[in-house]
N, C-alpha and C positions, 0 to 999 in steps of 0.2 A: 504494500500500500504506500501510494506517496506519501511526502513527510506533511504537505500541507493538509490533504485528506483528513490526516488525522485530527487534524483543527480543526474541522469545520464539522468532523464527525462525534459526538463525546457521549459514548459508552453509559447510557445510566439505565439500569436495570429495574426501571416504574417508580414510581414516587415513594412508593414503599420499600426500597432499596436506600433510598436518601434518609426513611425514619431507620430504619433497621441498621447502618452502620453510623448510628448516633454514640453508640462506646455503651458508657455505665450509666447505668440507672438513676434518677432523679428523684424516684417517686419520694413522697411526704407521708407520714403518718395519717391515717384515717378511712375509714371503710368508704365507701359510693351505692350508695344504693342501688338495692337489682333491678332492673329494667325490663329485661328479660331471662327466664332458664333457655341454656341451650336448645334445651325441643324445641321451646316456643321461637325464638331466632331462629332457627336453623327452617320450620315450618313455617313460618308468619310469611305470607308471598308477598313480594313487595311490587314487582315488577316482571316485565317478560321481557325479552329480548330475542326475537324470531324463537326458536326451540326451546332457548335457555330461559329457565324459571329462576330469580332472583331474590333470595327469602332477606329478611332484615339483618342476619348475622353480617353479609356479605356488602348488604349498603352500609350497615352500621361502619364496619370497616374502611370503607371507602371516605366516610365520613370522617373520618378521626384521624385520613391521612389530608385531608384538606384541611381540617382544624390546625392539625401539628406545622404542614408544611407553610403555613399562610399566615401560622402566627394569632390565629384568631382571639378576640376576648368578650368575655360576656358582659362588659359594659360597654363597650365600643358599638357593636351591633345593631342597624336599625331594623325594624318588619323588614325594609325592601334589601336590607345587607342581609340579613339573612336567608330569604326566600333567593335572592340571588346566589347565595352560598348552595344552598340545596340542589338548585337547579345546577352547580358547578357538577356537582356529585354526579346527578344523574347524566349527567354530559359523560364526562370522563368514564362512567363503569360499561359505559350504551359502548362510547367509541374501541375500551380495551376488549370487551365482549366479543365485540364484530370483526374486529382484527383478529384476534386471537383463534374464532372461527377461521379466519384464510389462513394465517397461520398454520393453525392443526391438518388443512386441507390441500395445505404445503408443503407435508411431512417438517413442520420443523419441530427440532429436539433440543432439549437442554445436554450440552457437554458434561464431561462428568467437572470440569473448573465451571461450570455455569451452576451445578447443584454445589457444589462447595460454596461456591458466592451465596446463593441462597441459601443455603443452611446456614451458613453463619450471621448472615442477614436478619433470620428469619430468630437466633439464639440473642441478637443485641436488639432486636423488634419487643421481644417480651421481657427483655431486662428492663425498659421502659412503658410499656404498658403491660404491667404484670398481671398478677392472674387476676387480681380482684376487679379491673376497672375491666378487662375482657370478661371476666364470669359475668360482673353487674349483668353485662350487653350482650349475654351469650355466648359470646364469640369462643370457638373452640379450637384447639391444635389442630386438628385437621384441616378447620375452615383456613387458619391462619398460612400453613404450608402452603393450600390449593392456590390461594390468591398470590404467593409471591407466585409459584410454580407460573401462575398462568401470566402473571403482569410479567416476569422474565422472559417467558416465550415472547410477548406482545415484543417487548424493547430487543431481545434478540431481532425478531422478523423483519423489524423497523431498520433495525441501525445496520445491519446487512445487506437490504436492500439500498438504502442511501450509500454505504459502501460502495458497491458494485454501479448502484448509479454516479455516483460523483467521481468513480475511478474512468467512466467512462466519458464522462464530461471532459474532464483534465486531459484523458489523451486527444480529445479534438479539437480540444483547445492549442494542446501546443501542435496538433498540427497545424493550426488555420492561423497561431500566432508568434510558432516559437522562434521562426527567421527573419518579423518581423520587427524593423528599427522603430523603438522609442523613445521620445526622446524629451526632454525638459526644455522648454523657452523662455525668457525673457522676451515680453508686449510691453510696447512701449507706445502709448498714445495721447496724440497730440491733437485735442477736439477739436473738430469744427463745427459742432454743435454750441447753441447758447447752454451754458450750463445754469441751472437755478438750483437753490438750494443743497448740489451736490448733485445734484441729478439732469439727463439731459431733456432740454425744455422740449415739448411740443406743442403744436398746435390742438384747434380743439377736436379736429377731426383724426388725432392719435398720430400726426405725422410731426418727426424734432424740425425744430426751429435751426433754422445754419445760420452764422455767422456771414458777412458780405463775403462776396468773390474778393473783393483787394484785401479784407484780413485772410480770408482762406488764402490764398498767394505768400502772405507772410505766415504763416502757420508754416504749410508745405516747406519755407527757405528753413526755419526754423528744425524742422523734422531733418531736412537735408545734412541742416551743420551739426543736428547730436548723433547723425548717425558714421559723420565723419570724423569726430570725436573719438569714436568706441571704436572704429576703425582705426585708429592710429595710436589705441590702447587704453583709450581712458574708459574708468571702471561704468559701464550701465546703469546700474544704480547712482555713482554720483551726478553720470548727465541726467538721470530721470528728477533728479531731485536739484540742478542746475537750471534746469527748465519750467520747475516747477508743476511736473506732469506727475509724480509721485506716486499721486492718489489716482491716477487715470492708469496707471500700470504696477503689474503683477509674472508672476511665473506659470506660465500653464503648462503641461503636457499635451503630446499628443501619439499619433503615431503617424506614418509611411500608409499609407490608404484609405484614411479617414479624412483626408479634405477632401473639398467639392469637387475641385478639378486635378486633371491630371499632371495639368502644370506644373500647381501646387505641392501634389506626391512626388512628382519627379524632383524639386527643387528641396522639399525636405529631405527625401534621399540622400541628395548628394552635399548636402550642406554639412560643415567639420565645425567642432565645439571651438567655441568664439567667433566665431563668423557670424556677420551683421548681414542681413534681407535690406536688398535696396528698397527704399521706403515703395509707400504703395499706399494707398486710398481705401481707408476700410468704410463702414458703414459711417461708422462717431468718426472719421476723422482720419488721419493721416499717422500710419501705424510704423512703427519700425521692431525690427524679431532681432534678437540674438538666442544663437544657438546654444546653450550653455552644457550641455548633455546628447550627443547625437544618437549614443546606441546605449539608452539608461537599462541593463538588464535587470536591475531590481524594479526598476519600473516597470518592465514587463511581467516579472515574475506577480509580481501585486495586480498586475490588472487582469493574466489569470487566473489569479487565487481567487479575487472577488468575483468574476464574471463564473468561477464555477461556481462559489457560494448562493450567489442567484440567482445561477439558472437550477442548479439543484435544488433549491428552495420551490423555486415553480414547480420541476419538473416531478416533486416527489408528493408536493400538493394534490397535481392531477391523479396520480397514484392511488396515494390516501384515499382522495373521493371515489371513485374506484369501489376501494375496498368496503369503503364504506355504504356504498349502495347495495350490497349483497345481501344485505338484510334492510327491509326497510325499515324504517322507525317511524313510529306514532306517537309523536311527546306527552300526548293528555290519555289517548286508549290503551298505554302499554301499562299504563300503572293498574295495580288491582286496589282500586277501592280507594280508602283515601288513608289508607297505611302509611304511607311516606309523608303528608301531610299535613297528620296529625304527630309525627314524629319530635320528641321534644329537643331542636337543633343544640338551642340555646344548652339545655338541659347537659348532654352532652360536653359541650364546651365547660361549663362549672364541672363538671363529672375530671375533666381533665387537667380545668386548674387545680383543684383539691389534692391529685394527686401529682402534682409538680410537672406536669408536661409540657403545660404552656402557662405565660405568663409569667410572675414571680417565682424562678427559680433561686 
């Protein structure tokens, strides 16, 4: 895998991998009241998801890694932060659900370093929410193994797939850009626009305002002599700032077939670092280029790194939805009843300050 790859790809094993390798235990003296026994968790339906039936152990759980992860507190929370919190729940169990279906449909498996991760995950998961705030809520060994098992599989599937996708981005990238010259410039521009308050003026029908033909003539001599200036060695910077253009010029990049004309590509081409562009009439004005960087290979390297980052971003997007159309979803018909609803969010969240999880540590 390339070295950048690895940056843009970063390995996390579901959200519940982030509570699970928290270290040692936090918990505070004092019991949580039960909420539910096992049976009734494990039995109370909460929800469906195409095949899969979703009982309250397993939202409870989902609940409690949005609490932990987000920091939540039960004074802070409005009706609408909360009901919004809920609604995060049922987003995220619907989406790892339905992945996790392509997934299984994928043949994918956990390595035996993928169950080691999880098992140990899963031994610093309950060092933190120990047995009493999980018995309160049901929630059981089993339930608790199943859900890293399956959110590992999810984040394997995931991050494998953007692997293989972004490894293929990269190599077409440097086909289509790795002999490509990039390069850094010095703009230097010399307005021929009226400038108002910093900015260039126009009329009212959105077109700038110019400056007379006889000051434009003296601009253009002006542009002529900073540029023969820097031609016979003096620093760019100090003629931009000689001229008082300063603020009208900056350093841009570019590349070798990315301007309009071919002229233009041809002339970047073959232009060598310090070398001055005879002046030339831009839109604002009368512009002069120094070449300060003709073939910036770190430039290039950065402009594939990001150009994979977002085209993989798009392209994994499309993917995602994808997968996620294979089952459909019904936001309001998949719930059974108003189980989830009446669920005490809030309640939960004190359940968790009590016992030192979040909050006042």
């Amino acid at each position: 895998m390339h070295k950048h790859i690895n940056k843009l790809i970063v390995a996390a094993l579901g959200v519940s991998m982030v509570l699970g390798m928290t270290g040692c235990s936090n918990n505070k003296n004092g019991n949580v009241d039960a909420v539910y026994s096992e049976k009734e968790a494990s039995t109370t339906k909460a929800l469906s998801i195409g095949d899969y039936d979703i009982y309250m152990d397993e939202v409870t759980m989902y609940a409690m890694q949005e609490i932990y992860l987000y920091g939540l507190s039960s004074d802070s929370l409005t009706d609408e932060d909360i009901e919004t919190n809920k609604e995060a729940v049922l987003s995220l169990l619907r989406q790892n659900k339905i992945i996790y279906n392509v997934a299984i449909n994928n043949d994918v498996e956990l390595t035996d370093s993928d169950k080691e991760y999880v098992e140990n995950s899963v031994a610093n998961f309950k060092s933190r929410f120990d047995e009493d705030i999980l018995g309160a809520y049901g929630i059981s060994d089993d339930t608790v193994q199943r859900i890293f098992e399956e959110q590992a599989i999810v984040s394997k599937f995931e991050n494998d797939i953007k692997n293989d996708m972004g490894q293929t981005i990269e190599e077409d990238m440097k086909k289509q850009f790795g002999d490509v010259k990039f390069h850094s410039l010095y703009y230097m521009l010399f307005p021929t626009v009226e400038i108002e308050d910093g900015n260039p003026k126009k009329n009212s029908d959105g077109s700038y305002v110019y400056v007379s033909d006889e000051e434009k003539e003296k601009i253009k001599k002006q542009a002529e002599e900073a540029r023969q200036k820097i031609v016979d060695g003096a620093s760019y910077t100090d003629v931009a700032a000689e001229y008082g253009i300063a603020d009208y010029s900056s350093e841009r990049t570019g590349y070798v077939g990315s301007y309009d004309t071919d002229e233009m590509n041809e002339l970047m081409d073959t232009m060598k670092n310090g070398e001055c562009m005879e002046v030339y009439e831009d839109t604002l004005g009368y512009a002069v280029v120094v070449m300060v960087n003709a073939d910036d290979a770190e430039l290039r390297d950065s402009f594939i790194s990001y150009t994979v980052s977002d085209t993989l971003s798009s392209e994994y997007e499309k993917v995602e939805k994808m997968w996620l159309s294979t089952i459909p979803v019904d936001t309001e018909n998949d719930l059974e009843g108003t189980v989830w609803a009446d669920f005490d969010f809030v309640g939960l969240i004190k359940a968790m300050e009590k016992k030192g999880i979040v909050g006042n540590q």
